[in-house]
N, C-alpha and C positions, 0 to 999 in steps of 0.2 A: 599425467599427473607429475612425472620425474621434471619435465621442462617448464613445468607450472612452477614446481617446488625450487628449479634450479634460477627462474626468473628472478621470485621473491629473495631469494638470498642475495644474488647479484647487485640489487637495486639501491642498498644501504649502502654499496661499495661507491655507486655512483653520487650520492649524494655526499658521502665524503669526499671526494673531490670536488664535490662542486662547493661544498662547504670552503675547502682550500685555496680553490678559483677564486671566490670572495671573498674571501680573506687577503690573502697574498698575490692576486692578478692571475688571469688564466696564462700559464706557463703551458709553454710544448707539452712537455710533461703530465702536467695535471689535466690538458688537454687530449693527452693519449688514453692514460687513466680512463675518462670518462668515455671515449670512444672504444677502449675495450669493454667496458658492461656493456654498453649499447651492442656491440659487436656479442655478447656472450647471451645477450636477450634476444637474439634475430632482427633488431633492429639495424639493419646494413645502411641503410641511407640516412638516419639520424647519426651511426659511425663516421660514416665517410663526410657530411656537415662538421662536424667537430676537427674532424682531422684535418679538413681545408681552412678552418680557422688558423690550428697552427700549424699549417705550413703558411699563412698569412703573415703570423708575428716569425717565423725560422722558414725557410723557403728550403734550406739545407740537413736541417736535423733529419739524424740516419732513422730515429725510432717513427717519427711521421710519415718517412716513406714508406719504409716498410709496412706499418700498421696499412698506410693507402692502397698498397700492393696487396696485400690482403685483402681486402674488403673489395680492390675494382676486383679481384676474382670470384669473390661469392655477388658482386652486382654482374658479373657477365663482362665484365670491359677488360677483356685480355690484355687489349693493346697499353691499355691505361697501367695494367698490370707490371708489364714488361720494362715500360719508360720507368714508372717507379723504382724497378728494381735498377734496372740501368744508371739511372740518377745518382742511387745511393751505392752501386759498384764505384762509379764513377768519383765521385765525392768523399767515398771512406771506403778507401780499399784496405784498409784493415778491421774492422767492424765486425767484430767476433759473428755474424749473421752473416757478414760475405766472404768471409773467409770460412766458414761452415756448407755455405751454399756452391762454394768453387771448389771444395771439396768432394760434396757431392756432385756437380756437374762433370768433374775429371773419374768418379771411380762410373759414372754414367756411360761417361765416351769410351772406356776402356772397356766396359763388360759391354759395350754394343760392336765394339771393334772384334772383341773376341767371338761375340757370336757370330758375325758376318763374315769371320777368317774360315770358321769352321764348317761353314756352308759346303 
C-alpha cells in the first residue's frame, strides 16, 4: 500500500515537468526531473530512455551521468555504471557529487589499508 501510495504522489511531479518540457523544450534538466519520478516509481528503463534523451541534446552534463550511473545499477549494467561515473569524474572534477564520492573512496582505501595492516 505505502509504494502504491508513494507512486501516486510521485506522478503529478512528473507531469510538471513534462508540462515544462512543453513549454520551454525538453532541457537536461527537466529531462532528469522526469527520469527521477520514473526512477522513484520503479520504472528503470522508462528512466534510463529519458536520460539517453539528454545526454542526446548535453553528451556532458554531470547530473545525466550520474542519474545514468544510477539506474545502469539498478538495470544490472555495472560496467555501464562505472563509464558513467568515470565520464563525469573525468569531465567535472569538481562536482560537488565527485568530489563527495573521492571522498568517500580515500576514507574506503584507508579503513581497508588499516584493516589489512592489522592482520
Amino acid at each position: 500500500k505505502q509504494w502504491y501510495q508513494r507512486r501516486v504522489a510521485i506522478t503529478p511531479g512528473y507531469y510538471v515537468y513534462q508540462e515544462l518540457a512543453d513549454k520551454f523544450g525538453p532541457t537536461p534538466i527537466l529531462l532528469n526531473g522526469q527520469a527521477v519520478c520514473f526512477l522513484l516509481q520503479g520504472k528503470s528503463e522508462q528512466a534510463e530512455d529519458v536520460l539517453q534523451k539528454a545526454l542526446d541534446k548535453d553528451s556532458g552534463h554531470p547530473e545525466t551521468l550520474i542519474n545514468l550511473s544510477i539506474v545502469s545499477q539498478f538495470l544490472g549494467a555495472k560496467d555501464s555504471a562505472k563509464r558513467y561515473i568515470s565520464q563525469v569524474k573525468d569531465s567535472h572534477p569538481d562536482h560537488p557529487y565527485v568530489l563527495r564520492l573521492q571522498e568517500k573512496e580515500k576514507l574506503f582505501d584507508e579503513f581497508s589499508s588499516a584493516l589489512l595492516s592489522n592482520r
